[in-house]
N, CA, C and O atoms as a CHARMM CRD file, in Angstrom:
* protein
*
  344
    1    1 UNK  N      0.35800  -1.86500 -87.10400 PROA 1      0.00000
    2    1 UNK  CA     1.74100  -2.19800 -87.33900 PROA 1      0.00000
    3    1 UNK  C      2.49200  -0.91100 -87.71400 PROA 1      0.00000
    4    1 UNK  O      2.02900  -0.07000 -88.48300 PROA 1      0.00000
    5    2 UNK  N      3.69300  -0.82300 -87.10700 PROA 2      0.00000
    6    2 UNK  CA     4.65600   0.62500 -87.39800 PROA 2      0.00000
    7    2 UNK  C      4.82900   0.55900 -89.24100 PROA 2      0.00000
    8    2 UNK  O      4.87800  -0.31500 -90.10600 PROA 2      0.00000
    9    3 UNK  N      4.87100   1.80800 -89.17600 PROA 3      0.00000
   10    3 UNK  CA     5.08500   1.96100 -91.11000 PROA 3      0.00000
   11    3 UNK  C      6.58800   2.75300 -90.79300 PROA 3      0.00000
   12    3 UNK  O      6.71400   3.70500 -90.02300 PROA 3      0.00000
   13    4 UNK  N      7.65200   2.13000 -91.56300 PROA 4      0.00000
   14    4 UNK  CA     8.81300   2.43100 -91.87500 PROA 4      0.00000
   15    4 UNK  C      9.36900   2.73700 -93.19400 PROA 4      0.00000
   16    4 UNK  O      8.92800   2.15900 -94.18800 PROA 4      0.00000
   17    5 UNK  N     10.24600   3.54900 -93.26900 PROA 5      0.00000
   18    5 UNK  CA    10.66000   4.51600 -94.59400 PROA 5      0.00000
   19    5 UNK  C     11.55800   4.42700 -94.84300 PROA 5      0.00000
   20    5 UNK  O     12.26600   4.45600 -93.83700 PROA 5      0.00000
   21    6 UNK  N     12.39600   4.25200 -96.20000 PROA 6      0.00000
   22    6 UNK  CA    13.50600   3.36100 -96.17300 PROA 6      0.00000
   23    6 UNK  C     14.24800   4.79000 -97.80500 PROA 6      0.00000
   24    6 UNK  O     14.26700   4.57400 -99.01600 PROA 6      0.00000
   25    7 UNK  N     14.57400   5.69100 -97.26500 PROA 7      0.00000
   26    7 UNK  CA    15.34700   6.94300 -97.99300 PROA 7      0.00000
   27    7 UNK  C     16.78900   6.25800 -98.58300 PROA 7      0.00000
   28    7 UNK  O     17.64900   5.67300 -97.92400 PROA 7      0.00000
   29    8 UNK  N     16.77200   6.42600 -99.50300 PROA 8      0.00000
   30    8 UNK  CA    18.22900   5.85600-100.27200 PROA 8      0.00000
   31    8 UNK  C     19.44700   7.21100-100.81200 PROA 8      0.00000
   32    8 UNK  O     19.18300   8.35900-101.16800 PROA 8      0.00000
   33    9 UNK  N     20.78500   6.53000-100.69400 PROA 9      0.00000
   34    9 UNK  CA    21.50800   7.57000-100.87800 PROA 9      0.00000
   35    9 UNK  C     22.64800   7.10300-101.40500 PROA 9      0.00000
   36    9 UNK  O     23.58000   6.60700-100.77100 PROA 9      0.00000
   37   10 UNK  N     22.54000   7.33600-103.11600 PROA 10     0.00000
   38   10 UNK  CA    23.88900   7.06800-103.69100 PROA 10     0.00000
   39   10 UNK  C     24.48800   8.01000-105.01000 PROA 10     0.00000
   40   10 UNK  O     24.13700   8.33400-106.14500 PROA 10     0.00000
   41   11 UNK  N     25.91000   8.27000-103.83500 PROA 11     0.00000
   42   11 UNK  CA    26.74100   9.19000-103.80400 PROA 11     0.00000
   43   11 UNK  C     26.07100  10.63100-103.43900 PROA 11     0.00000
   44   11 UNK  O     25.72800  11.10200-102.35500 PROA 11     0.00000
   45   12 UNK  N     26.02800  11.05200-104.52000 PROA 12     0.00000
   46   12 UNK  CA    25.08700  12.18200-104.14100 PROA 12     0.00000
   47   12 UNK  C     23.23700  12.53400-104.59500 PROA 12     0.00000
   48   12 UNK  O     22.37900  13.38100-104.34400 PROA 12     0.00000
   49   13 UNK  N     23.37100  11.41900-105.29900 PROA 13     0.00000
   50   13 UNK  CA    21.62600  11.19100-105.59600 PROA 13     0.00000
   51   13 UNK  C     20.53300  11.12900-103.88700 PROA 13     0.00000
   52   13 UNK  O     20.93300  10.77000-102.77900 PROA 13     0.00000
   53   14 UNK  N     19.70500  11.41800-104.11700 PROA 14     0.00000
   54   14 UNK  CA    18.97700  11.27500-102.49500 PROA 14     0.00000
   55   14 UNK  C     17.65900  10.69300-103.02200 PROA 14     0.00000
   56   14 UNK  O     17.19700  11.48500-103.84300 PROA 14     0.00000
   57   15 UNK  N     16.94100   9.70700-102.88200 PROA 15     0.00000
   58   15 UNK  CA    16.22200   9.22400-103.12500 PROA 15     0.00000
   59   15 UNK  C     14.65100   8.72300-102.16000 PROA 15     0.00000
   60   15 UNK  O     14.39600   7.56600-101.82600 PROA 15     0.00000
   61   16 UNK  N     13.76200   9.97600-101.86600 PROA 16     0.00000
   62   16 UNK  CA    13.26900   9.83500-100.26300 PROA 16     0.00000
   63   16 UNK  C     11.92700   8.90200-100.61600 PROA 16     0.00000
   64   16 UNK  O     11.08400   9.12100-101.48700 PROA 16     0.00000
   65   17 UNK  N     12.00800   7.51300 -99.43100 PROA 17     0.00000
   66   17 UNK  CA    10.81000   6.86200 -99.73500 PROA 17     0.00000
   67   17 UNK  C      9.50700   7.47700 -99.29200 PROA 17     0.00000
   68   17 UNK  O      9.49700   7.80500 -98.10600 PROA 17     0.00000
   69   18 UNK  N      8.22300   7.74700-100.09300 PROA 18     0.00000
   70   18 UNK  CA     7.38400   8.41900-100.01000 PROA 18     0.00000
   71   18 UNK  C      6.11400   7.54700 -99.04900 PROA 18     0.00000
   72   18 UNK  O      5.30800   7.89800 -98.18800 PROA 18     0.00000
   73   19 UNK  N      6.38900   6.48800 -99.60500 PROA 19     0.00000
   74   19 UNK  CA     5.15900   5.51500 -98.65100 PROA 19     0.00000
   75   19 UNK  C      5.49900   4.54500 -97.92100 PROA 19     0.00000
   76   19 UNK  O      4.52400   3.84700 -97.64400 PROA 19     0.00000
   77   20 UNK  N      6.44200   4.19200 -97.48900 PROA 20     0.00000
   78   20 UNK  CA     7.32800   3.25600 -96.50600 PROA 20     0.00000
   79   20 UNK  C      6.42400   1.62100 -97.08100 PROA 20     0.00000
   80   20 UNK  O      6.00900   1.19600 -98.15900 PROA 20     0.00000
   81   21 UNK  N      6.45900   1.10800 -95.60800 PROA 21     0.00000
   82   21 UNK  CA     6.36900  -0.52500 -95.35200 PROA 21     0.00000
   83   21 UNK  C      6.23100  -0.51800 -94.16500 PROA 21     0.00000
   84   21 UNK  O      6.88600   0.07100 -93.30500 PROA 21     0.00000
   85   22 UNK  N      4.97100  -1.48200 -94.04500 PROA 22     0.00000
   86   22 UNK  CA     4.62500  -2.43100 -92.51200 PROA 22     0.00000
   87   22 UNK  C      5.55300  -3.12400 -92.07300 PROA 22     0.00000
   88   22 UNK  O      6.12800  -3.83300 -92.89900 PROA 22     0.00000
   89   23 UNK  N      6.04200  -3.16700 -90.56700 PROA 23     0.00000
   90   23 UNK  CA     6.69500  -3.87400 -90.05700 PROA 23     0.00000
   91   23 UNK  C      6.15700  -3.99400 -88.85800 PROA 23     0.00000
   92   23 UNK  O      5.53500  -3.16800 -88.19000 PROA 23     0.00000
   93   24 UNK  N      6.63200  -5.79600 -88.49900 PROA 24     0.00000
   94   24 UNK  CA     5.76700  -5.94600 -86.95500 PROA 24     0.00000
   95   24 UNK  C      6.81300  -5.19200 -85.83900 PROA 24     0.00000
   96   24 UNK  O      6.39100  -4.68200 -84.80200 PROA 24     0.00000
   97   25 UNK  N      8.48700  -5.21400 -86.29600 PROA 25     0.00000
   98   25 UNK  CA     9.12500  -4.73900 -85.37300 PROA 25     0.00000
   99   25 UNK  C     10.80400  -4.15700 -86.00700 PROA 25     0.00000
  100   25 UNK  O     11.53000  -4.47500 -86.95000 PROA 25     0.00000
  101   26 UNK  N     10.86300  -3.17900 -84.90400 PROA 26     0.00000
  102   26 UNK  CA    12.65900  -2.40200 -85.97800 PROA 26     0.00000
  103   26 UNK  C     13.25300  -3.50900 -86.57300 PROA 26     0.00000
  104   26 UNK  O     13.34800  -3.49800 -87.80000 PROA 26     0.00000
  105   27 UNK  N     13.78000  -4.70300 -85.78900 PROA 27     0.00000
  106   27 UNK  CA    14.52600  -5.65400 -86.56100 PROA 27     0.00000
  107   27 UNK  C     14.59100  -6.17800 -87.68100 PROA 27     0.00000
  108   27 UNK  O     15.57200  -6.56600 -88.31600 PROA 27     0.00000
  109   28 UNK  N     12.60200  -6.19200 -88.12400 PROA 28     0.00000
  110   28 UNK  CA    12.70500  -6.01600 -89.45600 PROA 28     0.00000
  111   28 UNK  C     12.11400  -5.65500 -90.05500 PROA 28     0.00000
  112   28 UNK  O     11.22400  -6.03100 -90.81800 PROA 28     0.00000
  113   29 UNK  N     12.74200  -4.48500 -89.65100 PROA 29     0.00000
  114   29 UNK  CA    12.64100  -3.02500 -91.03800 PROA 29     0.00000
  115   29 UNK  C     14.51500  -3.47000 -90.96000 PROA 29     0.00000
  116   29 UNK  O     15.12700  -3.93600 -91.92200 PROA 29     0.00000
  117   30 UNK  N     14.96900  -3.25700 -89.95100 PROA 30     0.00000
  118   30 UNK  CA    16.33500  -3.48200 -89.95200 PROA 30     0.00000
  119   30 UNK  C     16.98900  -4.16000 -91.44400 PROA 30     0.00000
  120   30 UNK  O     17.65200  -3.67400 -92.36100 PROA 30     0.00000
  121   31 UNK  N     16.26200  -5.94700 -91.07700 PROA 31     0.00000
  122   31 UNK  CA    16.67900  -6.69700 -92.12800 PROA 31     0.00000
  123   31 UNK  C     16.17200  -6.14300 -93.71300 PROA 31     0.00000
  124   31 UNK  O     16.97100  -6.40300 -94.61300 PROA 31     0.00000
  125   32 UNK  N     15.58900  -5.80200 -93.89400 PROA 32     0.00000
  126   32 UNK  CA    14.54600  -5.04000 -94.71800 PROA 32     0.00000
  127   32 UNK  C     16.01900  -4.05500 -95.73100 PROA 32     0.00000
  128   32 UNK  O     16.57900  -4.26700 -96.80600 PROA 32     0.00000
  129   33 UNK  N     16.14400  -3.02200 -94.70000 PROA 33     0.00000
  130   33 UNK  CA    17.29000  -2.22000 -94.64600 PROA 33     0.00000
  131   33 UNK  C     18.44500  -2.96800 -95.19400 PROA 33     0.00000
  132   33 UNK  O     18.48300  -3.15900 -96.40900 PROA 33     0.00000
  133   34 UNK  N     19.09000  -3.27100 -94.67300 PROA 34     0.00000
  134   34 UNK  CA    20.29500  -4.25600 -94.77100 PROA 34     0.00000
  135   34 UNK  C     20.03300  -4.77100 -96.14900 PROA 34     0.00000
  136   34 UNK  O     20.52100  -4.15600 -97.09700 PROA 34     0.00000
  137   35 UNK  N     19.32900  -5.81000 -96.34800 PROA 35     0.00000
  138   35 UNK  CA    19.02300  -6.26000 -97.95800 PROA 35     0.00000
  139   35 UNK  C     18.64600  -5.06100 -99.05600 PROA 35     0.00000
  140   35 UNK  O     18.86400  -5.26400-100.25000 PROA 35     0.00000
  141   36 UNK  N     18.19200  -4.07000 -98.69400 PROA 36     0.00000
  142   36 UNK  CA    17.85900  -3.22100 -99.69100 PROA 36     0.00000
  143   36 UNK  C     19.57100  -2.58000-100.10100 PROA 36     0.00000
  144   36 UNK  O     19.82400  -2.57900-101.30500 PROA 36     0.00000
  145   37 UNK  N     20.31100  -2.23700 -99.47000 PROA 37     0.00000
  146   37 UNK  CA    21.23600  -1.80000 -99.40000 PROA 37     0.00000
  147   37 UNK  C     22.07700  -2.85400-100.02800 PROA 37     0.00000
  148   37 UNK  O     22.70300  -2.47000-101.01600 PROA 37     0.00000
  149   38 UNK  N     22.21100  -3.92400 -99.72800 PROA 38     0.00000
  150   38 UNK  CA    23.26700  -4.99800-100.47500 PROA 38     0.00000
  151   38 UNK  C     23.24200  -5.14000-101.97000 PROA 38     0.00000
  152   38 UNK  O     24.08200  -5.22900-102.86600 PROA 38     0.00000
  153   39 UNK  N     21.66400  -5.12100-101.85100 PROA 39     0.00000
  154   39 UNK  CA    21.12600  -4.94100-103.67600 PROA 39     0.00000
  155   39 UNK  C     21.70300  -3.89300-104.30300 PROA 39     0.00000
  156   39 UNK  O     22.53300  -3.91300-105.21200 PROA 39     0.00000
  157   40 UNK  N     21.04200  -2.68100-103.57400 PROA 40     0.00000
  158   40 UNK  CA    21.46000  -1.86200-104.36900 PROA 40     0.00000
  159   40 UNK  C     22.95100  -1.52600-104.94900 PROA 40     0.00000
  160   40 UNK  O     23.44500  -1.07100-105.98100 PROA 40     0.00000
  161   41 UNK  N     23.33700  -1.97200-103.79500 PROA 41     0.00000
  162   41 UNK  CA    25.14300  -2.03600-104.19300 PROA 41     0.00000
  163   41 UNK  C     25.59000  -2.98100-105.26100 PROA 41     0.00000
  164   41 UNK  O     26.21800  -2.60900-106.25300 PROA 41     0.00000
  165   42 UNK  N     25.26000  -4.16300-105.03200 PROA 42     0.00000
  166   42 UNK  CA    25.45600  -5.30900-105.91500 PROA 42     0.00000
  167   42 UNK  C     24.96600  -4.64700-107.57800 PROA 42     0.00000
  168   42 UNK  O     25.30300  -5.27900-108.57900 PROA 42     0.00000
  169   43 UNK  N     24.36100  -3.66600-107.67300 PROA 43     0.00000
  170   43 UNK  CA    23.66500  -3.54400-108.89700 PROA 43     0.00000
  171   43 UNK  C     24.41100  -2.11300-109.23100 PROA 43     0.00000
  172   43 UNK  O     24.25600  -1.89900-110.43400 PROA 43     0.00000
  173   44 UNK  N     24.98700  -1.30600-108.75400 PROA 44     0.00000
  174   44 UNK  CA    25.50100  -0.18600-108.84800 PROA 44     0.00000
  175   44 UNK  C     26.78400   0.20600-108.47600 PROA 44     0.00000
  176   44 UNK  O     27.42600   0.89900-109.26500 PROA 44     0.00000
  177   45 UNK  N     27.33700  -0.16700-107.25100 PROA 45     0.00000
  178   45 UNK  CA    28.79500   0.09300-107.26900 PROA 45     0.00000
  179   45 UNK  C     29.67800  -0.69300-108.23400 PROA 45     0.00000
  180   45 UNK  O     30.52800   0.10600-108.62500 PROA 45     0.00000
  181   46 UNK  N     29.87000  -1.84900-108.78500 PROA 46     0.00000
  182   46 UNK  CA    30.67300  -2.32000-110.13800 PROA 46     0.00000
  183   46 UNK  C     30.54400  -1.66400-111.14800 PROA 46     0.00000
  184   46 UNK  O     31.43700  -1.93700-111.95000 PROA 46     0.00000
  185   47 UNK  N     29.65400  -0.70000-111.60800 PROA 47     0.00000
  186   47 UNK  CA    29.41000   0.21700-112.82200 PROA 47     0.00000
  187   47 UNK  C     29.97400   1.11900-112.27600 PROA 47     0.00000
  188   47 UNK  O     30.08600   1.88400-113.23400 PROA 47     0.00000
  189   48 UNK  N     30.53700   1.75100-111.24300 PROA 48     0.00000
  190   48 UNK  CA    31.16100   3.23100-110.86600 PROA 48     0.00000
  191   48 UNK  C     30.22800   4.12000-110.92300 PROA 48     0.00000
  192   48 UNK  O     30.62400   5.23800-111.25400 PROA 48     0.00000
  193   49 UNK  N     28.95700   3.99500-110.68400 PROA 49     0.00000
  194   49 UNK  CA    27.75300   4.95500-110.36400 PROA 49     0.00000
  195   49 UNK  C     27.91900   5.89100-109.26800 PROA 49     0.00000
  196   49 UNK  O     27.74400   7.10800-109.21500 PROA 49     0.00000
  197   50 UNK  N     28.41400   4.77700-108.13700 PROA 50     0.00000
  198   50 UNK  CA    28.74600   5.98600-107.15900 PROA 50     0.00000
  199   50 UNK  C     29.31400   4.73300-105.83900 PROA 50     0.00000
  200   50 UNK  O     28.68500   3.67500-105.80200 PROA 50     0.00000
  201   51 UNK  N     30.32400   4.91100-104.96700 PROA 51     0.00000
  202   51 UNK  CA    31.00600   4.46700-104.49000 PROA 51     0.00000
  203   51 UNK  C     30.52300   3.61200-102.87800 PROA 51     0.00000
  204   51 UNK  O     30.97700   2.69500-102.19400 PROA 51     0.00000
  205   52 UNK  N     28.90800   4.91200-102.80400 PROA 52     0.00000
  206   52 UNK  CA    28.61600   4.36400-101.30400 PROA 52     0.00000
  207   52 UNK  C     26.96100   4.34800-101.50200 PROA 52     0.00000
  208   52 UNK  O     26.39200   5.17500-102.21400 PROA 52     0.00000
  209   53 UNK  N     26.58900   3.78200-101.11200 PROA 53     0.00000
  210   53 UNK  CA    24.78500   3.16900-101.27900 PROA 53     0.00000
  211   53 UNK  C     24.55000   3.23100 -99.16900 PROA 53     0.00000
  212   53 UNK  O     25.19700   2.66900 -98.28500 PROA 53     0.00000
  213   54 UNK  N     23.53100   4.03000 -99.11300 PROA 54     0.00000
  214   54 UNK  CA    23.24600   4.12800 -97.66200 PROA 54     0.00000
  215   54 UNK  C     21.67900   4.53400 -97.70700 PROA 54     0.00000
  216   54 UNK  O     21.17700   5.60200 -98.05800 PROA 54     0.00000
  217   55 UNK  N     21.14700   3.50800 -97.30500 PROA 55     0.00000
  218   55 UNK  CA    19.36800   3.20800 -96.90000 PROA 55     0.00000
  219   55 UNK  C     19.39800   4.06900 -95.58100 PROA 55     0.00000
  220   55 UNK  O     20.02700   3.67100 -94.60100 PROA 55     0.00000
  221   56 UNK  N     18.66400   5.32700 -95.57700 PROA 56     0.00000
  222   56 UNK  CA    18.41000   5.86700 -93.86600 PROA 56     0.00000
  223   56 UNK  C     16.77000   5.28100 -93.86800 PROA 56     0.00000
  224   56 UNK  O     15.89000   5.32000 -94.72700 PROA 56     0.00000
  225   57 UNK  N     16.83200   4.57600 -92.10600 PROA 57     0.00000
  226   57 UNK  CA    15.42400   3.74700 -91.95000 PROA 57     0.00000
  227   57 UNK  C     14.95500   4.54900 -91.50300 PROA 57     0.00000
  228   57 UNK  O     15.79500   5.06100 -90.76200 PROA 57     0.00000
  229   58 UNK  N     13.88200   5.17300 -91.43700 PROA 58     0.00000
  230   58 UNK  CA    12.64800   6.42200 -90.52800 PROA 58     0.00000
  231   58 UNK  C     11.62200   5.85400 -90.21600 PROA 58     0.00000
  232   58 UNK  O     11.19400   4.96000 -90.94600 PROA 58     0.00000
  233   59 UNK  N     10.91300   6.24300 -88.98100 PROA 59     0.00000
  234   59 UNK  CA     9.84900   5.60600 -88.26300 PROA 59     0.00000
  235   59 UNK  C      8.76100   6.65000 -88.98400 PROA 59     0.00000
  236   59 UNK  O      8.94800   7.61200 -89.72800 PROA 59     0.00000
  237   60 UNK  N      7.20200   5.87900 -88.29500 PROA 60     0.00000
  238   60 UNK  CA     6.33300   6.56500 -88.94100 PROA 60     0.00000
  239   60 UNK  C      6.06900   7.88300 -88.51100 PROA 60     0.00000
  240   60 UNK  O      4.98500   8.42800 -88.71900 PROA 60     0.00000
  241   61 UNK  N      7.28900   8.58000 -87.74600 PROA 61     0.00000
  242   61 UNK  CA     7.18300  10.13700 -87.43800 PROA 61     0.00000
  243   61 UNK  C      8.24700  10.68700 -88.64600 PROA 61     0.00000
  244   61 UNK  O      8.47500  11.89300 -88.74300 PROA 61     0.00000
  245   62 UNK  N      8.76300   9.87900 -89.39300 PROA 62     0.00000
  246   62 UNK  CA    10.16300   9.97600 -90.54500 PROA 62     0.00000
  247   62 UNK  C     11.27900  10.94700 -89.53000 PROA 62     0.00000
  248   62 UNK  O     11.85500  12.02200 -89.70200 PROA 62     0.00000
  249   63 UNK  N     11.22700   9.89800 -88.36400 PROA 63     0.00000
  250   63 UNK  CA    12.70100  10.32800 -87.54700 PROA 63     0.00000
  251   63 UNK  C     13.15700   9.22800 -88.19100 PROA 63     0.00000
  252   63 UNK  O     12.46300   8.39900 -88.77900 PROA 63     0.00000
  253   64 UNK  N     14.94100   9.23800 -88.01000 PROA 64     0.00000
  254   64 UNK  CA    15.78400   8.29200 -88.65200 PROA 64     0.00000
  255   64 UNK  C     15.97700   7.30600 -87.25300 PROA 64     0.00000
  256   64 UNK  O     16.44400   7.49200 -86.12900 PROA 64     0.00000
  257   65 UNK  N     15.71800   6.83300 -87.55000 PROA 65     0.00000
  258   65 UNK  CA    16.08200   5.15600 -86.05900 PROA 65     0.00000
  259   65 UNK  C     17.45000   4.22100 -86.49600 PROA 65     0.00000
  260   65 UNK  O     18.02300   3.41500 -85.76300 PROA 65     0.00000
  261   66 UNK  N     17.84600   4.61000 -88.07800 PROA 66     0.00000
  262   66 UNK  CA    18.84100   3.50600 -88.19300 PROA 66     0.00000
  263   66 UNK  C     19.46700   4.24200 -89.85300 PROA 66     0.00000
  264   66 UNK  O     18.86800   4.94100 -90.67000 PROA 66     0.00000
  265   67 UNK  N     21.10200   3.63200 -89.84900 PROA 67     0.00000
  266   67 UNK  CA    21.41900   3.82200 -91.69300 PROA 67     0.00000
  267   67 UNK  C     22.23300   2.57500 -91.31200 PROA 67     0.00000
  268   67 UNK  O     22.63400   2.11900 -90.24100 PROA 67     0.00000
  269   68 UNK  N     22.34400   2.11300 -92.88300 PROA 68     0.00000
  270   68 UNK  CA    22.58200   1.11600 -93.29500 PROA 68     0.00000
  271   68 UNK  C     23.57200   1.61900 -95.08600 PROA 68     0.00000
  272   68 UNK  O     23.13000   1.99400 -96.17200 PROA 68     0.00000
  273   69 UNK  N     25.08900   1.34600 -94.55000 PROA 69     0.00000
  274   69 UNK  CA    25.73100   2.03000 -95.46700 PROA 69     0.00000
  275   69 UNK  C     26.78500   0.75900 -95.91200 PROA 69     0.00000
  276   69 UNK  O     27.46600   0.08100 -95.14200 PROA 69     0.00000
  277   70 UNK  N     26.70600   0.65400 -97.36900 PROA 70     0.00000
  278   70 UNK  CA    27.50600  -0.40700 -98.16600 PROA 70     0.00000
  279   70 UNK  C     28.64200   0.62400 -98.99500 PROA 70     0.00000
  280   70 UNK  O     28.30100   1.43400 -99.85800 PROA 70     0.00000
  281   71 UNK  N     29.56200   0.48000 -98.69400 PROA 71     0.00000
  282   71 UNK  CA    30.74100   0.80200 -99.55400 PROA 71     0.00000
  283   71 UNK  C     31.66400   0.19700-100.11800 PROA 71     0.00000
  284   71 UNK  O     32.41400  -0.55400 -99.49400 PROA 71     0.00000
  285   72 UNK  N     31.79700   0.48200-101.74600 PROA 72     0.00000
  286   72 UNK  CA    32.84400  -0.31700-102.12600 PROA 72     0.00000
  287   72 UNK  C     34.38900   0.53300-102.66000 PROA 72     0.00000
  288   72 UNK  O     34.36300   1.49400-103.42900 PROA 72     0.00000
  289   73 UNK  N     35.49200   0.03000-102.15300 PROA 73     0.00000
  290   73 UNK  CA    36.77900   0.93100-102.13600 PROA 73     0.00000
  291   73 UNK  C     37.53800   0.32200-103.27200 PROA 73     0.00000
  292   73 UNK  O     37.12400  -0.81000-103.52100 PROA 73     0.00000
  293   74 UNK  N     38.36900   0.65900-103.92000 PROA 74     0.00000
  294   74 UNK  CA    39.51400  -0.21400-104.93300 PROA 74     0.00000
  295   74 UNK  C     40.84100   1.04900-104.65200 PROA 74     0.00000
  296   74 UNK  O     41.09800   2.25200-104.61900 PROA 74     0.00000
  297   75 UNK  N     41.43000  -0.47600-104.48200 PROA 75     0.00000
  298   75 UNK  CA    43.17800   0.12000-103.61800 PROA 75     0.00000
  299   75 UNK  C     44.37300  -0.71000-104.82100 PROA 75     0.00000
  300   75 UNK  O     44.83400  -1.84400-104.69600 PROA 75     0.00000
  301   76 UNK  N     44.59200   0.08000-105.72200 PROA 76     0.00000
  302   76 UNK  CA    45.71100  -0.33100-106.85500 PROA 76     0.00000
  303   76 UNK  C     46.82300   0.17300-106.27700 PROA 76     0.00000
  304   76 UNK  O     47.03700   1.27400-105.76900 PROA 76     0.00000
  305   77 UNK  N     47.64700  -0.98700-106.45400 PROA 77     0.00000
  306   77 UNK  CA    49.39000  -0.70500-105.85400 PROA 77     0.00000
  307   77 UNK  C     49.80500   0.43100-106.88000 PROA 77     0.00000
  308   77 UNK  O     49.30400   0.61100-107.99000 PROA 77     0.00000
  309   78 UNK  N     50.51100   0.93700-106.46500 PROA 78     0.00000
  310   78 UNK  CA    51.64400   1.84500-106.92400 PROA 78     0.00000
  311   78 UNK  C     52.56600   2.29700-106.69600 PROA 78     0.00000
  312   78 UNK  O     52.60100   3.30900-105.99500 PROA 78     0.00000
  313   79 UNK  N     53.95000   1.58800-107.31900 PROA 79     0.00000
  314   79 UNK  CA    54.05900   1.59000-108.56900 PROA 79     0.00000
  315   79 UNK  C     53.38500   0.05800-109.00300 PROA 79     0.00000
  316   79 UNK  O     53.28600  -0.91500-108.25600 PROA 79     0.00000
  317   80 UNK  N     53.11400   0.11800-109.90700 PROA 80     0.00000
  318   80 UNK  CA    52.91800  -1.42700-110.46000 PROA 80     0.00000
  319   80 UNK  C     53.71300  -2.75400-109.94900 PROA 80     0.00000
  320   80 UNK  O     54.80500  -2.68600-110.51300 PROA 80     0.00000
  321   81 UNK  N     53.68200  -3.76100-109.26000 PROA 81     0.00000
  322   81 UNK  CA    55.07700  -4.46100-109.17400 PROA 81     0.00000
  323   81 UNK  C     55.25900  -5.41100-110.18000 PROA 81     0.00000
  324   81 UNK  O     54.60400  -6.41600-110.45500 PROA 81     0.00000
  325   82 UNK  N     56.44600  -4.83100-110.77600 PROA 82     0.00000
  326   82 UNK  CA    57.11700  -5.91000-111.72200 PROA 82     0.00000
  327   82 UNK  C     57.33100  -7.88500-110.94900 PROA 82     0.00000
  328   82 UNK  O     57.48500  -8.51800-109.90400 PROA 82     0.00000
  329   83 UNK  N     57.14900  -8.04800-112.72600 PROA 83     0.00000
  330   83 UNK  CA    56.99200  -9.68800-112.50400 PROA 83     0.00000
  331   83 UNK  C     58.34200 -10.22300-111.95000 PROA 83     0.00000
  332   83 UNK  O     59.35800  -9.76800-112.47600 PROA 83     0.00000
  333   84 UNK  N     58.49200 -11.25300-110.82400 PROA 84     0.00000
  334   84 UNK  CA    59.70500 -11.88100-110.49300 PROA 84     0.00000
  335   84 UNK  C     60.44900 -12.33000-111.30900 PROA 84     0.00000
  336   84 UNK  O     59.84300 -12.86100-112.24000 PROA 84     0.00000
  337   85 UNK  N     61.62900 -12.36200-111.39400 PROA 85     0.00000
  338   85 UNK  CA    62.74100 -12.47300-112.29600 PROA 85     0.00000
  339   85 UNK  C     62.98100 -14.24600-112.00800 PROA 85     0.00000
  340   85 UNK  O     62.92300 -14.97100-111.01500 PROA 85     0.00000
  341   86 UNK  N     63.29400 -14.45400-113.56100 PROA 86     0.00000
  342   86 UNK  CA    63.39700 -16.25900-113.28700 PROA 86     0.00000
  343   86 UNK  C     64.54200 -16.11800-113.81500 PROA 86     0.00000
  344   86 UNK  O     65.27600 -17.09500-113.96400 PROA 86     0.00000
């Protein structure tokens, strides 16, 4: 079974997976990918740790075959808009 490597990257932290995971096929390492990435976001971008969480997937030659990038943005109006007048 292919062994896949699942390198994490948030903001500027780099985090390289050293011993991957069995997979019968890319799709899922894919899904694999995808969920690792949602987590990690879900658990780190609301604290302002860092803005973008991106899983790069590598085959068992640790070429990259796939990234998988979660970003979260916050867009505050400005100026403030005042409350409607009654």
């Amino acid at each position: 079974m292919p062994r896949f490597y699942f390198d994490v990257r948030e903001g500027t932290s780099f985090t390289p997976d050293e011993e991957g995971l069995e997979f019968a096929s890319l799709d899922g390492a894919e899904r694999e990918a995808a969920t690792a990435a949602a987590e990690i976001g879900r658990d780190r971008l609301p604290k302002g740790d860092a803005r973008d969480v991106t899983v790069e997937l590598k085959n068992e030659h640790h070429q990259r075959v796939l990234t998988v990038t979660v970003t979260m943005g916050i867009h505050r109006v400005e100026p403030e808009p005042k409350p409607p007048r009654t």
